[in-house]
C-alpha positions as CSV (number, residue, x, y, z in Angstrom):
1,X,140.3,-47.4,-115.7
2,X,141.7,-44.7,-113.6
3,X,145.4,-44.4,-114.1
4,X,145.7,-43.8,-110.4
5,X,143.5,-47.1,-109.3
6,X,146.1,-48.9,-112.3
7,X,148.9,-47.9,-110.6
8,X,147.8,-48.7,-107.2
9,X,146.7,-52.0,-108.3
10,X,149.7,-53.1,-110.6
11,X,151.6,-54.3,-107.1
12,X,150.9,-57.7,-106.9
13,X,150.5,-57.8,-103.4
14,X,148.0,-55.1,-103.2
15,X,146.0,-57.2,-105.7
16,X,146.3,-60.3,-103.5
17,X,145.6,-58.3,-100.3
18,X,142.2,-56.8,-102.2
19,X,141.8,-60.3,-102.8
20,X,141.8,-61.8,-99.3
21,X,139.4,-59.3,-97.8
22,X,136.9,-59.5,-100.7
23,X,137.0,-63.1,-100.2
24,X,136.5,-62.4,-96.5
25,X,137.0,-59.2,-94.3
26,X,140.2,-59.4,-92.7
27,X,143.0,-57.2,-90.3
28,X,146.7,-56.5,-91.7
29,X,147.9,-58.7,-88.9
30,X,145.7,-61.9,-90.3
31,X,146.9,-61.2,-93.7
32,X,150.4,-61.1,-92.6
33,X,150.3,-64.1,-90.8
34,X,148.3,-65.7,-93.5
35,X,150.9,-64.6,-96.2
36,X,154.3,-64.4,-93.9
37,X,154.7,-60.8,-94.7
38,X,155.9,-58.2,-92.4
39,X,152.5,-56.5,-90.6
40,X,153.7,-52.9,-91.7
41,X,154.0,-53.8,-95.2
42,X,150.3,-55.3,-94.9
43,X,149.5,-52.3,-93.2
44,X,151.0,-50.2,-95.7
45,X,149.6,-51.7,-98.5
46,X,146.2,-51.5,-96.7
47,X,146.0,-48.0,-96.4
48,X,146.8,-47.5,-99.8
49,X,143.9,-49.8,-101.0
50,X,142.0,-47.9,-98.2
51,X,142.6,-44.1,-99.6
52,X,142.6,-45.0,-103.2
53,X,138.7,-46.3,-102.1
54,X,139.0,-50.4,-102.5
55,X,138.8,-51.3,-99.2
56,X,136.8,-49.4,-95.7
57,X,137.1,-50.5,-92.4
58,X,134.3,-52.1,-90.6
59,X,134.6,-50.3,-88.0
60,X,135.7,-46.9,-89.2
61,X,136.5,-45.9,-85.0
62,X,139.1,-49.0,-84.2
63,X,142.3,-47.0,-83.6
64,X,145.3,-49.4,-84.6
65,X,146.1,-49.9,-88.3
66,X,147.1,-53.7,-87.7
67,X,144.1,-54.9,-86.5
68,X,141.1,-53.2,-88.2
69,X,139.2,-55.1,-90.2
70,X,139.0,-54.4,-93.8
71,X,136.0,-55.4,-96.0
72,X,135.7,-54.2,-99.8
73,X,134.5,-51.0,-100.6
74,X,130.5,-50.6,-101.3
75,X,130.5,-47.4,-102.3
76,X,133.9,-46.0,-103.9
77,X,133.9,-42.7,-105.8
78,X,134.8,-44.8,-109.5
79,X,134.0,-48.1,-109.4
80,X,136.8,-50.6,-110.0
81,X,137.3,-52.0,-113.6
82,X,140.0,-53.5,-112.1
83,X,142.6,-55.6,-114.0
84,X,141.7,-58.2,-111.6
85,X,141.2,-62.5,-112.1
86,X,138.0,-63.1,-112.7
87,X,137.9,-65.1,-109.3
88,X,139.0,-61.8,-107.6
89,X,136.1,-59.8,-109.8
90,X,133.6,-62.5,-108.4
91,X,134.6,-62.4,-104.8
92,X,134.5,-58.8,-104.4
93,X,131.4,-58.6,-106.3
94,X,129.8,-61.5,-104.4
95,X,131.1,-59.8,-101.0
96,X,129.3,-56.1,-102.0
97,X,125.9,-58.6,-102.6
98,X,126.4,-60.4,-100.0
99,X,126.3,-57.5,-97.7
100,X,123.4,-55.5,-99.2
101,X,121.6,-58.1,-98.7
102,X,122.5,-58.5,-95.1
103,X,122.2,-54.7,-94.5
104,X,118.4,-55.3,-96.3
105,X,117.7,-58.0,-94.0
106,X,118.9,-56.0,-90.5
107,X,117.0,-52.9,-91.8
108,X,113.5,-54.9,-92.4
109,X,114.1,-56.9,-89.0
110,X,114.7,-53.5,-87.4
111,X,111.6,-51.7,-88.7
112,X,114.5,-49.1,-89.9
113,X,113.0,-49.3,-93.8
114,X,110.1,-47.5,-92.8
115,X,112.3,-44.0,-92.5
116,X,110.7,-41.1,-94.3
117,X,113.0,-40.2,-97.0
118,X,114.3,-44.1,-97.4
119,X,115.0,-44.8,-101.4
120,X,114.7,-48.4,-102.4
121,X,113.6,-49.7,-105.9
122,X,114.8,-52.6,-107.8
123,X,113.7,-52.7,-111.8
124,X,114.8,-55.4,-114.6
125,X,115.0,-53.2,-117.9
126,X,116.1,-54.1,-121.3
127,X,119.1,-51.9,-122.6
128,X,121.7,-52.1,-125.7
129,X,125.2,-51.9,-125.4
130,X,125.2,-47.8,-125.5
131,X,122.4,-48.0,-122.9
132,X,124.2,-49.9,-120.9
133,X,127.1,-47.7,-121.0
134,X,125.1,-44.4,-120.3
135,X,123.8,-46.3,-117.1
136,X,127.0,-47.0,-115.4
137,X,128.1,-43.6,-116.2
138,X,124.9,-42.6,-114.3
139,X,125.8,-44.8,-111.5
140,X,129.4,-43.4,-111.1
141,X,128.5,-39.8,-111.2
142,X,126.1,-40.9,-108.5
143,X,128.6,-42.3,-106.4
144,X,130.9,-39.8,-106.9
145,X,128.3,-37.5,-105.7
146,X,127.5,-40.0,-102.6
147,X,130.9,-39.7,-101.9
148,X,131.3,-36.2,-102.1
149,X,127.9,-35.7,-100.0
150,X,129.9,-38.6,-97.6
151,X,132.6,-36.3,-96.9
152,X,130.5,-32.9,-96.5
153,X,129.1,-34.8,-93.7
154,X,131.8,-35.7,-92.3
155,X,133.0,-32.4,-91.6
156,X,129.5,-31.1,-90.6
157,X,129.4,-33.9,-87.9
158,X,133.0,-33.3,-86.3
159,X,131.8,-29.4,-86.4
160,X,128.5,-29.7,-84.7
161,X,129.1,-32.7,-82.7
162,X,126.1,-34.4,-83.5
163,X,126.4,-38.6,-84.4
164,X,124.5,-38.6,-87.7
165,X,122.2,-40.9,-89.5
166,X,124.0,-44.4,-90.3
167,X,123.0,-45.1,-93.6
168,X,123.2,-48.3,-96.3
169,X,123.7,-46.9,-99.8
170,X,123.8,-49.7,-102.8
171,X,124.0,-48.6,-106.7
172,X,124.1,-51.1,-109.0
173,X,123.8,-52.5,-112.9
174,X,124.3,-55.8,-113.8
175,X,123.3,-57.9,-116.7
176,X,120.5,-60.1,-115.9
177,X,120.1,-63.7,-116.6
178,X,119.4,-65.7,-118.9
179,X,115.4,-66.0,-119.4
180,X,114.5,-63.0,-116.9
181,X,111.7,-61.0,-118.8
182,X,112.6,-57.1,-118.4
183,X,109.4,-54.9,-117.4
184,X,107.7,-53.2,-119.4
């Protein structure tokens, strides 16, 4: 794991916090309340977990740091191998599903997944260990180039003006079932 994400992550509280809004999204103000701590520390520890990539807002605009709404990060630039409970693991991993598929859903409803130049391809494969290995490292140097490509936008857009292209963006390897026949 990254020795930065370690460190950020060895504070309990961040832990707990990352926990609360992968569970389900949530403001520094609702997690103090929730957890009696003081909003600045929640909003402290929140843009930590925000800059080192765990967490994004929801809506990247809203201005104060107490009340925007965090949900877990779907793209980060290194995905977590956090040192996380399994129930944390599950929850942020269930919360990142969870809103692909919702994302999938608004895009079909929308007629938006007809877009020239839209990617979208789902394949069950059969890999060994090594495989398996070489295909998350494929994933995160994808993300870290989705990231990087992120941020060049960024910069473009505040130059020029212009509002951009609002974009859904999932990578993802997983092991597979029990029973599910790869293709092929």
């Amino acid at each position: 794991m990254d020795p930065n994400l370690r460190r950020v992550l060895s504070q309990a509280v961040r832990a707990e916090i990352l926990e609360r809004i992968a569970t389900h999204p949530s403001s520094a103000r609702q997690i103090a309340e929730a957890t009696g701590e003081p909003v600045c520390r929640i909003v402290y520890h929140t843009s930590v977990l925000h800059e080192t990539g765990c967490i994004q807002p929801l809506d990247p605009d809203h201005a104060d740091p107490g009340d925007c709404v965090y949900e877990v990060a779907s793209l980060m630039s290194r995905p977590p191998r956090l040192p996380l409970s399994d129930s944390t693991r599950g929850h942020a991993i269930s919360s990142v599903l969870r809103r692909i598929v919702e994302k999938g859903r608004a895009a079909l409803e929308a007629g938006t997944l007809n877009r020239d130049g839209n990617r979208l391809s789902c394949h069950s494969i059969l890999l060994d260990e090594q495989g398996m290995q070489e295909t998350t490292a494929i994933l995160d140097e994808a993300a870290e180039r989705i990231a990087a490509a992120r941020s060049a936008t960024a910069r473009r857009l505040a130059r020029s003006g212009k509002k951009g292209i609002r974009a859904t963006v999932a990578l993802a390897a997983f092991e597979s079932p029990p029973g599910e026949r790869p293709a092929g």
